[in-house]
N, CA, C and O atoms as a Maestro MAE file, in Angstrom:
{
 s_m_m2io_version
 :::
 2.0.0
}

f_m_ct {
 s_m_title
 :::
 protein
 m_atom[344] {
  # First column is atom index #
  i_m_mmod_type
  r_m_x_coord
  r_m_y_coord
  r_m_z_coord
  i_m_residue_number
  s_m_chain_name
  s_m_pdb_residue_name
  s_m_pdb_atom_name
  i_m_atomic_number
  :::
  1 25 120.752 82.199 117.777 1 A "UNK " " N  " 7
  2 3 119.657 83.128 117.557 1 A "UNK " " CA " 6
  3 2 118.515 82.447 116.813 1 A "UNK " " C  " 6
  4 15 117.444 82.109 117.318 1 A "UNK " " O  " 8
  5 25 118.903 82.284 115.492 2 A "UNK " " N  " 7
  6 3 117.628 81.231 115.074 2 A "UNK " " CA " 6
  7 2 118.048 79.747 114.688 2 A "UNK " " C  " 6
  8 15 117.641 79.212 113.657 2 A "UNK " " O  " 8
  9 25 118.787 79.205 115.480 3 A "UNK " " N  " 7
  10 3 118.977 77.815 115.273 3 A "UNK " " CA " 6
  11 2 118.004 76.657 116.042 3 A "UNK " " C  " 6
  12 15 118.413 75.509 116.211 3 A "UNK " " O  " 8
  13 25 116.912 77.024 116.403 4 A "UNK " " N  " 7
  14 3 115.789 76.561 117.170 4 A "UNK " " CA " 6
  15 2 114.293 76.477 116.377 4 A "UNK " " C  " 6
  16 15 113.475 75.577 116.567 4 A "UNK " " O  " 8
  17 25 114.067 77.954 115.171 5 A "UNK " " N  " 7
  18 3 113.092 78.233 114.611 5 A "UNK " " CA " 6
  19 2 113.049 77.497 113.266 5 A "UNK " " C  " 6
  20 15 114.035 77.538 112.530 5 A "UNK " " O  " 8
  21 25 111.705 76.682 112.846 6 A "UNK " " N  " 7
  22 3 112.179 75.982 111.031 6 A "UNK " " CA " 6
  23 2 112.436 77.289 110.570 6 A "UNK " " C  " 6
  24 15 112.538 78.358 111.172 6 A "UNK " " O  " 8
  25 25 112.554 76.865 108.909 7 A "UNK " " N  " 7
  26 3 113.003 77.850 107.588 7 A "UNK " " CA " 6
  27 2 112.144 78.690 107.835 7 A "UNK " " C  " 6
  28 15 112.609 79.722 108.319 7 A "UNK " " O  " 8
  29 25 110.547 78.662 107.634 8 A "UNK " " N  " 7
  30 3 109.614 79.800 107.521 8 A "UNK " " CA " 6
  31 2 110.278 80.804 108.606 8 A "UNK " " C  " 6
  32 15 110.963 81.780 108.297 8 A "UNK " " O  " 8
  33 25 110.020 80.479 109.682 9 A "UNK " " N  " 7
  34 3 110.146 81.859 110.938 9 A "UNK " " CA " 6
  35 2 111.632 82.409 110.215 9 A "UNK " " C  " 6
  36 15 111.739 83.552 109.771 9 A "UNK " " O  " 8
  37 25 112.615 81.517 110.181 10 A "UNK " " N  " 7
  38 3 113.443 82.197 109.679 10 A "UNK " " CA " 6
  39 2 113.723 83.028 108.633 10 A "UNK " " C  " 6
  40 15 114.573 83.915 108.711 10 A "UNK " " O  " 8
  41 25 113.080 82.809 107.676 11 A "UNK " " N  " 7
  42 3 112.391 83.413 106.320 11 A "UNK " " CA " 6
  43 2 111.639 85.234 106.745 11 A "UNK " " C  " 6
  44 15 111.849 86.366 106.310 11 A "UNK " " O  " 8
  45 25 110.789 84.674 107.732 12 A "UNK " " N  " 7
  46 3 110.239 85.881 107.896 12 A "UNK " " CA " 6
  47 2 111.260 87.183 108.910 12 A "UNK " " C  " 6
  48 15 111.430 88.400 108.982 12 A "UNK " " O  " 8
  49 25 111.664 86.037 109.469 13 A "UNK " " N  " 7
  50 3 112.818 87.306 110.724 13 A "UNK " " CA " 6
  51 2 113.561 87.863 109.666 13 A "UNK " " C  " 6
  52 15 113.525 89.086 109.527 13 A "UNK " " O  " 8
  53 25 114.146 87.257 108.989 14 A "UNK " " N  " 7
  54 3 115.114 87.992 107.916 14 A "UNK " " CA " 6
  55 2 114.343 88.708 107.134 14 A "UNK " " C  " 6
  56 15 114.629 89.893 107.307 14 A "UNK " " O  " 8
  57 25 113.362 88.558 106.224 15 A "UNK " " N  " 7
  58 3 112.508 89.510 105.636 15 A "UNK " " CA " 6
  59 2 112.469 90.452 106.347 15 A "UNK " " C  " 6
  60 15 113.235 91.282 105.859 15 A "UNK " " O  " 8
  61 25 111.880 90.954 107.517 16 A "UNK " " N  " 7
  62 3 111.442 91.639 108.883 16 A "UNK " " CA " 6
  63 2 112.473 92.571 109.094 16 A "UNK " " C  " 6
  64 15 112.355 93.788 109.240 16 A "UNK " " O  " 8
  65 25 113.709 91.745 109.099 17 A "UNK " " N  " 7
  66 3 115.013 93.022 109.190 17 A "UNK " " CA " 6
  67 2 115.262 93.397 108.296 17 A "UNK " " C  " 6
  68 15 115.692 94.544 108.423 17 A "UNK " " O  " 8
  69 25 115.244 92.996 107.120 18 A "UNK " " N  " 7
  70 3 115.475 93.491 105.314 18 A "UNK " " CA " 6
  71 2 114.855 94.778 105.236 18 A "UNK " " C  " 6
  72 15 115.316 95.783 104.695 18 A "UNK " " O  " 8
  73 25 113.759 94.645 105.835 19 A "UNK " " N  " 7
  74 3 112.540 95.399 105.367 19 A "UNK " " CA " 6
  75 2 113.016 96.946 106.388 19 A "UNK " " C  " 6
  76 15 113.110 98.067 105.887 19 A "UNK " " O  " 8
  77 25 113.209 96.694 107.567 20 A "UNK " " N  " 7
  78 3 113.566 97.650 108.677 20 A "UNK " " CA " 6
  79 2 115.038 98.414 108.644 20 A "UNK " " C  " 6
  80 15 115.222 99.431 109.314 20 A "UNK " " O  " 8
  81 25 115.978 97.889 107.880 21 A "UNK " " N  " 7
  82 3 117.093 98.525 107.664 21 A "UNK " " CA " 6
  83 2 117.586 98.774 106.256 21 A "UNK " " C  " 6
  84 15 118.173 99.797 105.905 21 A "UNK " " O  " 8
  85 25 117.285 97.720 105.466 22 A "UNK " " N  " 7
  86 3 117.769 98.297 104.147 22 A "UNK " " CA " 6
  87 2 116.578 98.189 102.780 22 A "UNK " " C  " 6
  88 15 115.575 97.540 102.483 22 A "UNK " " O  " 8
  89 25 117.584 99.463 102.127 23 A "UNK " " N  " 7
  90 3 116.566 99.547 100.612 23 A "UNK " " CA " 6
  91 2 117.299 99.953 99.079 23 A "UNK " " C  " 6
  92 15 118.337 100.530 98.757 23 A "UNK " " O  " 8
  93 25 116.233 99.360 98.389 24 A "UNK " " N  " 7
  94 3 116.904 99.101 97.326 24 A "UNK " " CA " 6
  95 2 116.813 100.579 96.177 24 A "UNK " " C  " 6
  96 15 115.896 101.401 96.157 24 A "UNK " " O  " 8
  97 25 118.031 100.574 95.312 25 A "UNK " " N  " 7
  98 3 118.300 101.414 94.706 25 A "UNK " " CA " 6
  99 2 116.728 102.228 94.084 25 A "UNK " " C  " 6
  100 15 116.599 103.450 94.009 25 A "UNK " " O  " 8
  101 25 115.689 101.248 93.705 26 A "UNK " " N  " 7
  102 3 114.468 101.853 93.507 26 A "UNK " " CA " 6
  103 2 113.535 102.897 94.459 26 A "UNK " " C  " 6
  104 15 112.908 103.893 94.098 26 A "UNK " " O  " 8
  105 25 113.686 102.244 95.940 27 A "UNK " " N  " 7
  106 3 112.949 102.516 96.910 27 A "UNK " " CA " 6
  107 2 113.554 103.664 97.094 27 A "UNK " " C  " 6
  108 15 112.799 104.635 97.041 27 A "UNK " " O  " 8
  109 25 114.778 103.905 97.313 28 A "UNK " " N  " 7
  110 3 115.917 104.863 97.540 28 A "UNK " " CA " 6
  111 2 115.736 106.111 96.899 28 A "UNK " " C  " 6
  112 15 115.833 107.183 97.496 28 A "UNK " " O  " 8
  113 25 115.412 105.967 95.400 29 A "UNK " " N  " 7
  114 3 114.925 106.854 94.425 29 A "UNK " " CA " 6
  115 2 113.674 107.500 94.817 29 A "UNK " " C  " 6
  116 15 113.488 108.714 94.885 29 A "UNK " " O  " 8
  117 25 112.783 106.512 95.085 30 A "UNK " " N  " 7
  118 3 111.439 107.081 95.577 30 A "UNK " " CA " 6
  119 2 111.256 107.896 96.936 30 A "UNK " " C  " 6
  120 15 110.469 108.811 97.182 30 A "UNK " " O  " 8
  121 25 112.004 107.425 97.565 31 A "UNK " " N  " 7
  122 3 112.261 107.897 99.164 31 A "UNK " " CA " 6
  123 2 112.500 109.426 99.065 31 A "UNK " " C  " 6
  124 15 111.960 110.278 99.771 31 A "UNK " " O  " 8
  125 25 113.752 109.713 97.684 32 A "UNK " " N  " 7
  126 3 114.245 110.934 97.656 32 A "UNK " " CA " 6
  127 2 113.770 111.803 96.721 32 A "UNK " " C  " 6
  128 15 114.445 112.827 96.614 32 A "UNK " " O  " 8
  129 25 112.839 111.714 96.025 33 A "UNK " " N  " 7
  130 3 112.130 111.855 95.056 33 A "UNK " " CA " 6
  131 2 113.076 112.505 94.290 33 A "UNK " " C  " 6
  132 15 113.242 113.724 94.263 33 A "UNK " " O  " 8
  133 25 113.783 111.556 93.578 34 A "UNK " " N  " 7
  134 3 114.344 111.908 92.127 34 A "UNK " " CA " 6
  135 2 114.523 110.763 91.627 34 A "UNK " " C  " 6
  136 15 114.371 109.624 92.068 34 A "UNK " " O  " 8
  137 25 114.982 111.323 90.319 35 A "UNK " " N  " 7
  138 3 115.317 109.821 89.182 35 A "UNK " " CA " 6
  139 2 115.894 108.946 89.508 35 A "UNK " " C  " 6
  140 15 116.589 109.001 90.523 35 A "UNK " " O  " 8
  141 25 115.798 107.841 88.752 36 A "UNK " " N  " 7
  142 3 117.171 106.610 88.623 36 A "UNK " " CA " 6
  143 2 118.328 106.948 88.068 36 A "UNK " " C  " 6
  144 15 119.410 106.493 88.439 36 A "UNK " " O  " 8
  145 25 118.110 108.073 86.800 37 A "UNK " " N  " 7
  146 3 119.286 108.684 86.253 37 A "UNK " " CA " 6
  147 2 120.456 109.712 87.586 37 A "UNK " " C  " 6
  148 15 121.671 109.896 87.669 37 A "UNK " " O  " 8
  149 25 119.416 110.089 88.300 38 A "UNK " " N  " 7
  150 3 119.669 111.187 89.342 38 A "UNK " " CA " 6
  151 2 120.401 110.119 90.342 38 A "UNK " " C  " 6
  152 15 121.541 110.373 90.730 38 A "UNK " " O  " 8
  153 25 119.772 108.982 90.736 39 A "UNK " " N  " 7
  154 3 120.077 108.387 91.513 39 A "UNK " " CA " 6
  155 2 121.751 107.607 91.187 39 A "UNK " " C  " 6
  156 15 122.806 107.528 91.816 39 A "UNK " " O  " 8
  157 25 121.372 107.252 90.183 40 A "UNK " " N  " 7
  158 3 123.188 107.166 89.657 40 A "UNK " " CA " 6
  159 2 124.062 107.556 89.673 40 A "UNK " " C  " 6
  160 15 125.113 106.928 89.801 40 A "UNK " " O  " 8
  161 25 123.927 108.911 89.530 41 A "UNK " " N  " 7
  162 3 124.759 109.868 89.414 41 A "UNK " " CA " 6
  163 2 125.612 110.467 90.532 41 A "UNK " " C  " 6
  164 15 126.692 111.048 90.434 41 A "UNK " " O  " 8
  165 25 124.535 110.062 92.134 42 A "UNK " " N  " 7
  166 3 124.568 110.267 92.948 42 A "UNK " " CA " 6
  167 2 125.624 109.212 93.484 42 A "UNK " " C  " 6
  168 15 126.599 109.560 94.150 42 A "UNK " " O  " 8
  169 25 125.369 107.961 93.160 43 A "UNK " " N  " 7
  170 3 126.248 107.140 93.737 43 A "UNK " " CA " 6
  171 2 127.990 107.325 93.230 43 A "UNK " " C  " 6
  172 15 129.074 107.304 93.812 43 A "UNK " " O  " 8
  173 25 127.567 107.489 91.969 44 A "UNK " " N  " 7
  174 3 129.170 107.583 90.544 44 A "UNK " " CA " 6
  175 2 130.042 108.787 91.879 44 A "UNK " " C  " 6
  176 15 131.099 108.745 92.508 44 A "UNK " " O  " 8
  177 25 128.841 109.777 91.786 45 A "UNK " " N  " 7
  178 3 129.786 110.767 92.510 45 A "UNK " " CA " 6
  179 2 130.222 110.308 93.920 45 A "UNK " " C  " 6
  180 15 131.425 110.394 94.167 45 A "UNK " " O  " 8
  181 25 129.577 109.936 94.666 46 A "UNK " " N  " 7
  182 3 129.960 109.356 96.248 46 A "UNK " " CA " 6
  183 2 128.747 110.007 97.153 46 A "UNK " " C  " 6
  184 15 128.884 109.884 98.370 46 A "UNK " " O  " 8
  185 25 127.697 110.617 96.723 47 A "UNK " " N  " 7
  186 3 127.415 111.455 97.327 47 A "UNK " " CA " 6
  187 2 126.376 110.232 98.082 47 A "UNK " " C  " 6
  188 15 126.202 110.539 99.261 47 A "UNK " " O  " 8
  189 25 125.826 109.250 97.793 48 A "UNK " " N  " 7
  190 3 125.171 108.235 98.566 48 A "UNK " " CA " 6
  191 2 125.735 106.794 98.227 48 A "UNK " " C  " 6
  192 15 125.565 106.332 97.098 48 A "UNK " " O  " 8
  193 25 126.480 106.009 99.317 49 A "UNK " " N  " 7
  194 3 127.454 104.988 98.992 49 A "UNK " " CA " 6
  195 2 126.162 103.842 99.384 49 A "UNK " " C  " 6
  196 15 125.177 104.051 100.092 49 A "UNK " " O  " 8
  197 25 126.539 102.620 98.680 50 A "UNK " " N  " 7
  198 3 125.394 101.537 98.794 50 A "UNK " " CA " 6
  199 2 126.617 100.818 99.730 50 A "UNK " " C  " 6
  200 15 127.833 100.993 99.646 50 A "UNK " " O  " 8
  201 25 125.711 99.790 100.813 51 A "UNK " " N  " 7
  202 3 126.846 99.083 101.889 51 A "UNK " " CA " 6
  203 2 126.558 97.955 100.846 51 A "UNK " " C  " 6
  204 15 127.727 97.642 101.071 51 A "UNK " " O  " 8
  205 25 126.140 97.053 99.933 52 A "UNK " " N  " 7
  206 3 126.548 96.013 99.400 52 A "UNK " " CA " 6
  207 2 125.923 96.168 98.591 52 A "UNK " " C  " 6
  208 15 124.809 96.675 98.722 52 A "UNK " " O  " 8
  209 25 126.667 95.591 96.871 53 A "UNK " " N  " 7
  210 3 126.127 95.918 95.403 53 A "UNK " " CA " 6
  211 2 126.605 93.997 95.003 53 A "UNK " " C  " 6
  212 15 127.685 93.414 94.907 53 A "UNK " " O  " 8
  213 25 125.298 93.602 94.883 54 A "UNK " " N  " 7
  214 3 125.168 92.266 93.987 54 A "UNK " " CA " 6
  215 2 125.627 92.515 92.589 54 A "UNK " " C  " 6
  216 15 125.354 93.488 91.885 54 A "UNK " " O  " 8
  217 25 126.289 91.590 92.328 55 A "UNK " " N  " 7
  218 3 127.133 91.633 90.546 55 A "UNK " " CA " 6
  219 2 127.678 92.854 90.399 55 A "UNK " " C  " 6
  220 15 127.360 93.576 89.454 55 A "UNK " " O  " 8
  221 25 128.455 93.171 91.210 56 A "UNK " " N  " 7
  222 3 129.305 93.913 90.993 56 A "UNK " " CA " 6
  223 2 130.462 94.386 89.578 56 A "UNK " " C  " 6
  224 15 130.860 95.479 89.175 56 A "UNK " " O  " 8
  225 25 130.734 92.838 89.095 57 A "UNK " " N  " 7
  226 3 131.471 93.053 88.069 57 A "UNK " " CA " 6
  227 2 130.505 92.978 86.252 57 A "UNK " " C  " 6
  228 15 130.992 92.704 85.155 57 A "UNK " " O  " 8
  229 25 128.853 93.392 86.660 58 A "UNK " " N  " 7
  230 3 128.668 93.402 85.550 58 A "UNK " " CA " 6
  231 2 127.704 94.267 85.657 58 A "UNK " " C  " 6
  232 15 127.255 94.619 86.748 58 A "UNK " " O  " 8
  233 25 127.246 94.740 84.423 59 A "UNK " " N  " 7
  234 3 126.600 96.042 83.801 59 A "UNK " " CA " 6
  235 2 125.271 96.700 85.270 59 A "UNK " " C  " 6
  236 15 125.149 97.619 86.080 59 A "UNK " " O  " 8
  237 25 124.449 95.260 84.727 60 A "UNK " " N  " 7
  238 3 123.233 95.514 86.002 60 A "UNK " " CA " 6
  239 2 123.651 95.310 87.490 60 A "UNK " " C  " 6
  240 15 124.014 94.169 87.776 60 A "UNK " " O  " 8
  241 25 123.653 96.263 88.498 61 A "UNK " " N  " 7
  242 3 123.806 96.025 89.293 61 A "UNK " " CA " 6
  243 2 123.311 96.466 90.344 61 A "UNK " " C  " 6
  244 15 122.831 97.598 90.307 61 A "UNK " " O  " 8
  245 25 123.271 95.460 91.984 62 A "UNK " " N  " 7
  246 3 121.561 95.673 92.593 62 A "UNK " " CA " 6
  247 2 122.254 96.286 93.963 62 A "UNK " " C  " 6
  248 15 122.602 95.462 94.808 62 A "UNK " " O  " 8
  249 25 122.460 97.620 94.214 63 A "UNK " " N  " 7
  250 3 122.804 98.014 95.212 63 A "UNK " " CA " 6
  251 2 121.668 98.153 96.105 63 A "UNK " " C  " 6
  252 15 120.557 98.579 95.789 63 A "UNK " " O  " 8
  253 25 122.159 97.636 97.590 64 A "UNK " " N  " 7
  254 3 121.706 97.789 98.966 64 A "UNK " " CA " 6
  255 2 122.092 98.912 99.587 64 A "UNK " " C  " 6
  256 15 123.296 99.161 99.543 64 A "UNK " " O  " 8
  257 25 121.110 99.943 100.375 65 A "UNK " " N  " 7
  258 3 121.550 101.148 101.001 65 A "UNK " " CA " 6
  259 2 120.737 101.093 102.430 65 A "UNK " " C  " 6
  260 15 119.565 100.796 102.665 65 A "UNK " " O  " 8
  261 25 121.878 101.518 103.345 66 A "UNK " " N  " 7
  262 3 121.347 101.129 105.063 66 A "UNK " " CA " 6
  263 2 120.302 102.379 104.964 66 A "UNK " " C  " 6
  264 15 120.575 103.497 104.527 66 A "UNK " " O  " 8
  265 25 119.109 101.958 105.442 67 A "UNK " " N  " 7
  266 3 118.288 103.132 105.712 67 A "UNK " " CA " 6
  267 2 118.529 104.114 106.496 67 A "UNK " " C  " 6
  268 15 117.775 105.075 106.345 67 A "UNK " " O  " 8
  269 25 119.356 104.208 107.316 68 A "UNK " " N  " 7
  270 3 119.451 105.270 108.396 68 A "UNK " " CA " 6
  271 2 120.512 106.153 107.285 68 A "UNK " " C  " 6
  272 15 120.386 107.376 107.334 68 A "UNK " " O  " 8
  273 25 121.266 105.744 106.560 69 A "UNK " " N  " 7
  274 3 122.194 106.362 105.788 69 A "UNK " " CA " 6
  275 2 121.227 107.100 104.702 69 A "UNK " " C  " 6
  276 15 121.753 108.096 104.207 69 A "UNK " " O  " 8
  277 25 120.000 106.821 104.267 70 A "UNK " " N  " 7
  278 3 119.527 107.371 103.090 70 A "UNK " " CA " 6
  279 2 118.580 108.537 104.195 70 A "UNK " " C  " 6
  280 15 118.333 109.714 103.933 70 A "UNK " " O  " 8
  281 25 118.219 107.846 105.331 71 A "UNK " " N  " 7
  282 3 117.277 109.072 105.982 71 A "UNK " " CA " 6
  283 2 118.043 110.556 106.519 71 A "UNK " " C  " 6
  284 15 117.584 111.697 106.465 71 A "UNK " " O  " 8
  285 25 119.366 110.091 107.045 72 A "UNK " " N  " 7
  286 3 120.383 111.254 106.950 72 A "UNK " " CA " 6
  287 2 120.475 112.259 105.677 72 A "UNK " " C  " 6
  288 15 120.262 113.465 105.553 72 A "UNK " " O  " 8
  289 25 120.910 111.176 104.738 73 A "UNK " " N  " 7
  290 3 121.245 112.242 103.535 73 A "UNK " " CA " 6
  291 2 120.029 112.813 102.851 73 A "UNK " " C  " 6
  292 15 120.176 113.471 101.821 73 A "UNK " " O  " 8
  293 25 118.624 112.559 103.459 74 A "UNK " " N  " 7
  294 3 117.623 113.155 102.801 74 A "UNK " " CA " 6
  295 2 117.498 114.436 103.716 74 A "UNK " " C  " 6
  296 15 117.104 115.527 103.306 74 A "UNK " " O  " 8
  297 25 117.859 114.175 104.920 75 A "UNK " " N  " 7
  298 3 117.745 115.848 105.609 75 A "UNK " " CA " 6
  299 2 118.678 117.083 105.146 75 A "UNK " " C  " 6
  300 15 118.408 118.264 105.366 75 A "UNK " " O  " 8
  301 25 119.976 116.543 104.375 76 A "UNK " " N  " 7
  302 3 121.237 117.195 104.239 76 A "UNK " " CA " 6
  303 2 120.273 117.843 103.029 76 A "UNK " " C  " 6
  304 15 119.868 119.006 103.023 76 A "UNK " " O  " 8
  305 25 119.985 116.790 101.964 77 A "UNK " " N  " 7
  306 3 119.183 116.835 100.486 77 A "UNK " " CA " 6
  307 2 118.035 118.402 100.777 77 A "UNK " " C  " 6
  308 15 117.919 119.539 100.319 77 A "UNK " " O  " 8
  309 25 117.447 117.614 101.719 78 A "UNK " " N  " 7
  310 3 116.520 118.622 102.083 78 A "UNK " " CA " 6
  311 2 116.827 120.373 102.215 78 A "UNK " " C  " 6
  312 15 116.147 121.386 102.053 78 A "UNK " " O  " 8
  313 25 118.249 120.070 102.602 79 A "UNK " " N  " 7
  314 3 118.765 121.804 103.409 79 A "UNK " " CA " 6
  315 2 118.629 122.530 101.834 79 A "UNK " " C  " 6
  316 15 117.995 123.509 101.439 79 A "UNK " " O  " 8
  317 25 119.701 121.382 101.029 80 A "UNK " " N  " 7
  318 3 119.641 122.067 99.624 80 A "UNK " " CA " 6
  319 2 118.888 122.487 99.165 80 A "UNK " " C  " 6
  320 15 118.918 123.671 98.829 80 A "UNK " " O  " 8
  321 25 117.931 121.743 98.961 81 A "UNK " " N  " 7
  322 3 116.358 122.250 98.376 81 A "UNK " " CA " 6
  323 2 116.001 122.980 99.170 81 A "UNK " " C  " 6
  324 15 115.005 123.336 98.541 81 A "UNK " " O  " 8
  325 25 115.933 123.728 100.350 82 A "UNK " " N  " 7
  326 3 115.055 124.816 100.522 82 A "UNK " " CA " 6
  327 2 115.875 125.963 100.184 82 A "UNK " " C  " 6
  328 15 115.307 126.997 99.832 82 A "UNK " " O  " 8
  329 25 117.392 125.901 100.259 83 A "UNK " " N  " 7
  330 3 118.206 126.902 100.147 83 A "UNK " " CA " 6
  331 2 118.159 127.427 98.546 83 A "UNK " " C  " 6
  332 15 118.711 128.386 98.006 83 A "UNK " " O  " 8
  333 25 117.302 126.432 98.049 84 A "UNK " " N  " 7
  334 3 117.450 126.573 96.559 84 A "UNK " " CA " 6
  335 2 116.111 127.261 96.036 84 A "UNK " " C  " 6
  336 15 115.857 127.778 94.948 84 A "UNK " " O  " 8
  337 25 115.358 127.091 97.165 85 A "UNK " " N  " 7
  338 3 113.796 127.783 96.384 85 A "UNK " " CA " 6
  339 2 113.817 129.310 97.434 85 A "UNK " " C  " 6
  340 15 112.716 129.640 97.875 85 A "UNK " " O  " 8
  341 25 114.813 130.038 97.743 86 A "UNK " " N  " 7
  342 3 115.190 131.185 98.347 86 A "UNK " " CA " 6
  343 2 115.371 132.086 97.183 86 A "UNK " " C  " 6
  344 15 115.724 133.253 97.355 86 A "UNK " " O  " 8
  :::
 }
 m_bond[343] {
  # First column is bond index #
  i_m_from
  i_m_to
  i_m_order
  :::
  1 1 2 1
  2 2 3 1
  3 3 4 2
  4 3 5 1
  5 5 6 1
  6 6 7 1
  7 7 8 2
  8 7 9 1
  9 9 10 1
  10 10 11 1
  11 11 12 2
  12 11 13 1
  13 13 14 1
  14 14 15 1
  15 15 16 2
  16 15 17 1
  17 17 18 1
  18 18 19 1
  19 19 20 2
  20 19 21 1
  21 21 22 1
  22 22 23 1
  23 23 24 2
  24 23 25 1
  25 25 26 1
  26 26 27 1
  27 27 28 2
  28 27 29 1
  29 29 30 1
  30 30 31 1
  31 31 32 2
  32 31 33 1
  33 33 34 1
  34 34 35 1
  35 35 36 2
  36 35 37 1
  37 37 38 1
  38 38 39 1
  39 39 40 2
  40 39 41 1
  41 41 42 1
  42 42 43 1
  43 43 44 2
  44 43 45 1
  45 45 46 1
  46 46 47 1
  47 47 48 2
  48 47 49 1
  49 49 50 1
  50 50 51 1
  51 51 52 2
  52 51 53 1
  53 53 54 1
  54 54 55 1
  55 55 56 2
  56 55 57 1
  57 57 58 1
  58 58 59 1
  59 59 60 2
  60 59 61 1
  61 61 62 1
  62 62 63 1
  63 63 64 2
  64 63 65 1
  65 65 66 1
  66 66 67 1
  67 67 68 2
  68 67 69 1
  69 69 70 1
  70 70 71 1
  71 71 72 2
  72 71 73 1
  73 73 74 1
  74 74 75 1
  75 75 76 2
  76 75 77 1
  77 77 78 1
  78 78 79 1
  79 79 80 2
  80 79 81 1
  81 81 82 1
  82 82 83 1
  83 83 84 2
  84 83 85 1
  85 85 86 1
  86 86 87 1
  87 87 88 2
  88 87 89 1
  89 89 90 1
  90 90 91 1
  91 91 92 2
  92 91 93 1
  93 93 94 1
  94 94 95 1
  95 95 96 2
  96 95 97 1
  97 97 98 1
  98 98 99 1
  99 99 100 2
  100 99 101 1
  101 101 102 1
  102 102 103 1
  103 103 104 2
  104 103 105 1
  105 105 106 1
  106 106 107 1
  107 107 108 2
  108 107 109 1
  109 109 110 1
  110 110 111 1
  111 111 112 2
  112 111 113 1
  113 113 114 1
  114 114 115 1
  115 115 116 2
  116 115 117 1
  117 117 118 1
  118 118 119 1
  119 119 120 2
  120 119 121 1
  121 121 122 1
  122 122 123 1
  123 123 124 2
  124 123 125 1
  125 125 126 1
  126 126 127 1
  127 127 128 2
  128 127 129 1
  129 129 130 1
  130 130 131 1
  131 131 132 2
  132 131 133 1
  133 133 134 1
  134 134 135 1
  135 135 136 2
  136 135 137 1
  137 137 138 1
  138 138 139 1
  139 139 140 2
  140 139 141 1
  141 141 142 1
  142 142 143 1
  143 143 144 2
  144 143 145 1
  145 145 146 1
  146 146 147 1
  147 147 148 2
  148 147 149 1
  149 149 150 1
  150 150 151 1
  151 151 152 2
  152 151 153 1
  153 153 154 1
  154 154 155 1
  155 155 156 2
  156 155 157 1
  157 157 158 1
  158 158 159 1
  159 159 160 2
  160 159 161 1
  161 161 162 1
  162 162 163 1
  163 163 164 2
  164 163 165 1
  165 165 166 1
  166 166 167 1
  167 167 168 2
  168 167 169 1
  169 169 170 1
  170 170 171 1
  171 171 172 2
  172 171 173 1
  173 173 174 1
  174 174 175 1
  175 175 176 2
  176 175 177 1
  177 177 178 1
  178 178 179 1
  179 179 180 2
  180 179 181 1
  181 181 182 1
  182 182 183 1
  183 183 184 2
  184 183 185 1
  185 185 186 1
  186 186 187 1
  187 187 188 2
  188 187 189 1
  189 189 190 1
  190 190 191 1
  191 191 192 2
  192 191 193 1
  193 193 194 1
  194 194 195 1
  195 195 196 2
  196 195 197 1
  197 197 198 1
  198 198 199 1
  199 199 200 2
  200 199 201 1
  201 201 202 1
  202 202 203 1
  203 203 204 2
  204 203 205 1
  205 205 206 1
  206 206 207 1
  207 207 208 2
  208 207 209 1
  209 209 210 1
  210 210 211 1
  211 211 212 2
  212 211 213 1
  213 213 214 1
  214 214 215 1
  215 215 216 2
  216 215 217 1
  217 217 218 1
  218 218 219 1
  219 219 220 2
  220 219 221 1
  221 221 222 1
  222 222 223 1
  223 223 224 2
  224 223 225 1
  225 225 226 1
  226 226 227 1
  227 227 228 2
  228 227 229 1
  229 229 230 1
  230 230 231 1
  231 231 232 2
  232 231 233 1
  233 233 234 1
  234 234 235 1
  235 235 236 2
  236 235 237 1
  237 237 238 1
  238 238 239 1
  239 239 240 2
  240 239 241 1
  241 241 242 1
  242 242 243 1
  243 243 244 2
  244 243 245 1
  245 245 246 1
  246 246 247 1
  247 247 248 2
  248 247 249 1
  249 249 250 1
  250 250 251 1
  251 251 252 2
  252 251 253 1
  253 253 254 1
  254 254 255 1
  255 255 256 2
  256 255 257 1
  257 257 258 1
  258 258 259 1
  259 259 260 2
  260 259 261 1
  261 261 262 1
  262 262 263 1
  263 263 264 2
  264 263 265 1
  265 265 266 1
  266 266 267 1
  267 267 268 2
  268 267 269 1
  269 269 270 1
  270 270 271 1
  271 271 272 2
  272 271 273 1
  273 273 274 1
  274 274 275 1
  275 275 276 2
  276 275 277 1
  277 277 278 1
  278 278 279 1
  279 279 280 2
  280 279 281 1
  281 281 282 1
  282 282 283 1
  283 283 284 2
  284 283 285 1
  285 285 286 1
  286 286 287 1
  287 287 288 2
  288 287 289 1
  289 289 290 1
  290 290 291 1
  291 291 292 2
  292 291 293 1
  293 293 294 1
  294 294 295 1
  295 295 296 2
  296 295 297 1
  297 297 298 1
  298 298 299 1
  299 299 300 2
  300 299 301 1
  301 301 302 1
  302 302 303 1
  303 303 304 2
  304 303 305 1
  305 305 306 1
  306 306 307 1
  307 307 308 2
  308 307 309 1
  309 309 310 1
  310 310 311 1
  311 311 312 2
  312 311 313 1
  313 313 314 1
  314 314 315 1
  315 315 316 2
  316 315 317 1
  317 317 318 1
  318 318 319 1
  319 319 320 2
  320 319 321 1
  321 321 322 1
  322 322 323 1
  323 323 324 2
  324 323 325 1
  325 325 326 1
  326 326 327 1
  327 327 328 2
  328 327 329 1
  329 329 330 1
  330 330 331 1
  331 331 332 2
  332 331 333 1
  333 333 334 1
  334 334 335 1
  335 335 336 2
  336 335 337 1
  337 337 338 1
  338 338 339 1
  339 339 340 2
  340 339 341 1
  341 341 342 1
  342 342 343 1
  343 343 344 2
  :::
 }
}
């Protein structure tokens, strides 16, 4: 696949898909408009699972979430919130 292209192109194809499928615990927050505290809480419970968490075995840690998984659970998110301003 890219064993033909130098580092740059390769640099950018991977950026390119980074960018198109996954996001980071910040973006994630913003996407769903709630906190980082909120957003934690969310994961502790299960209610949004990250597909890969860098440093896992220490305090800070940089979870990855597939976008199609956060755009799902924002429609579910969504049902709540309207059922909630009823």
């Amino acid at each position: 696949m890219y064993f033909l292209d130098d580092d740059d192109v390769i640099k950018q194809k991977i950026s390119a898909e980074l960018n198109r499928y996954v996001m980071t615990q910040k973006q994630v927050a913003d996407f769903l408009d709630v906190s980082t505290q909120g957003m934690s809480n969310m994961i502790r419970e299960r209610k949004l699972e990250p597909f890969y968490v860098f440093n896992d075995s220490e305090a800070r840690k940089i979870n990855l979430f597939y976008k199609k998984d956060v755009e799902d659970y924002l429609e579910k998110l969504n049902g709540y919130r309207g059922l909630r301003k009823k």
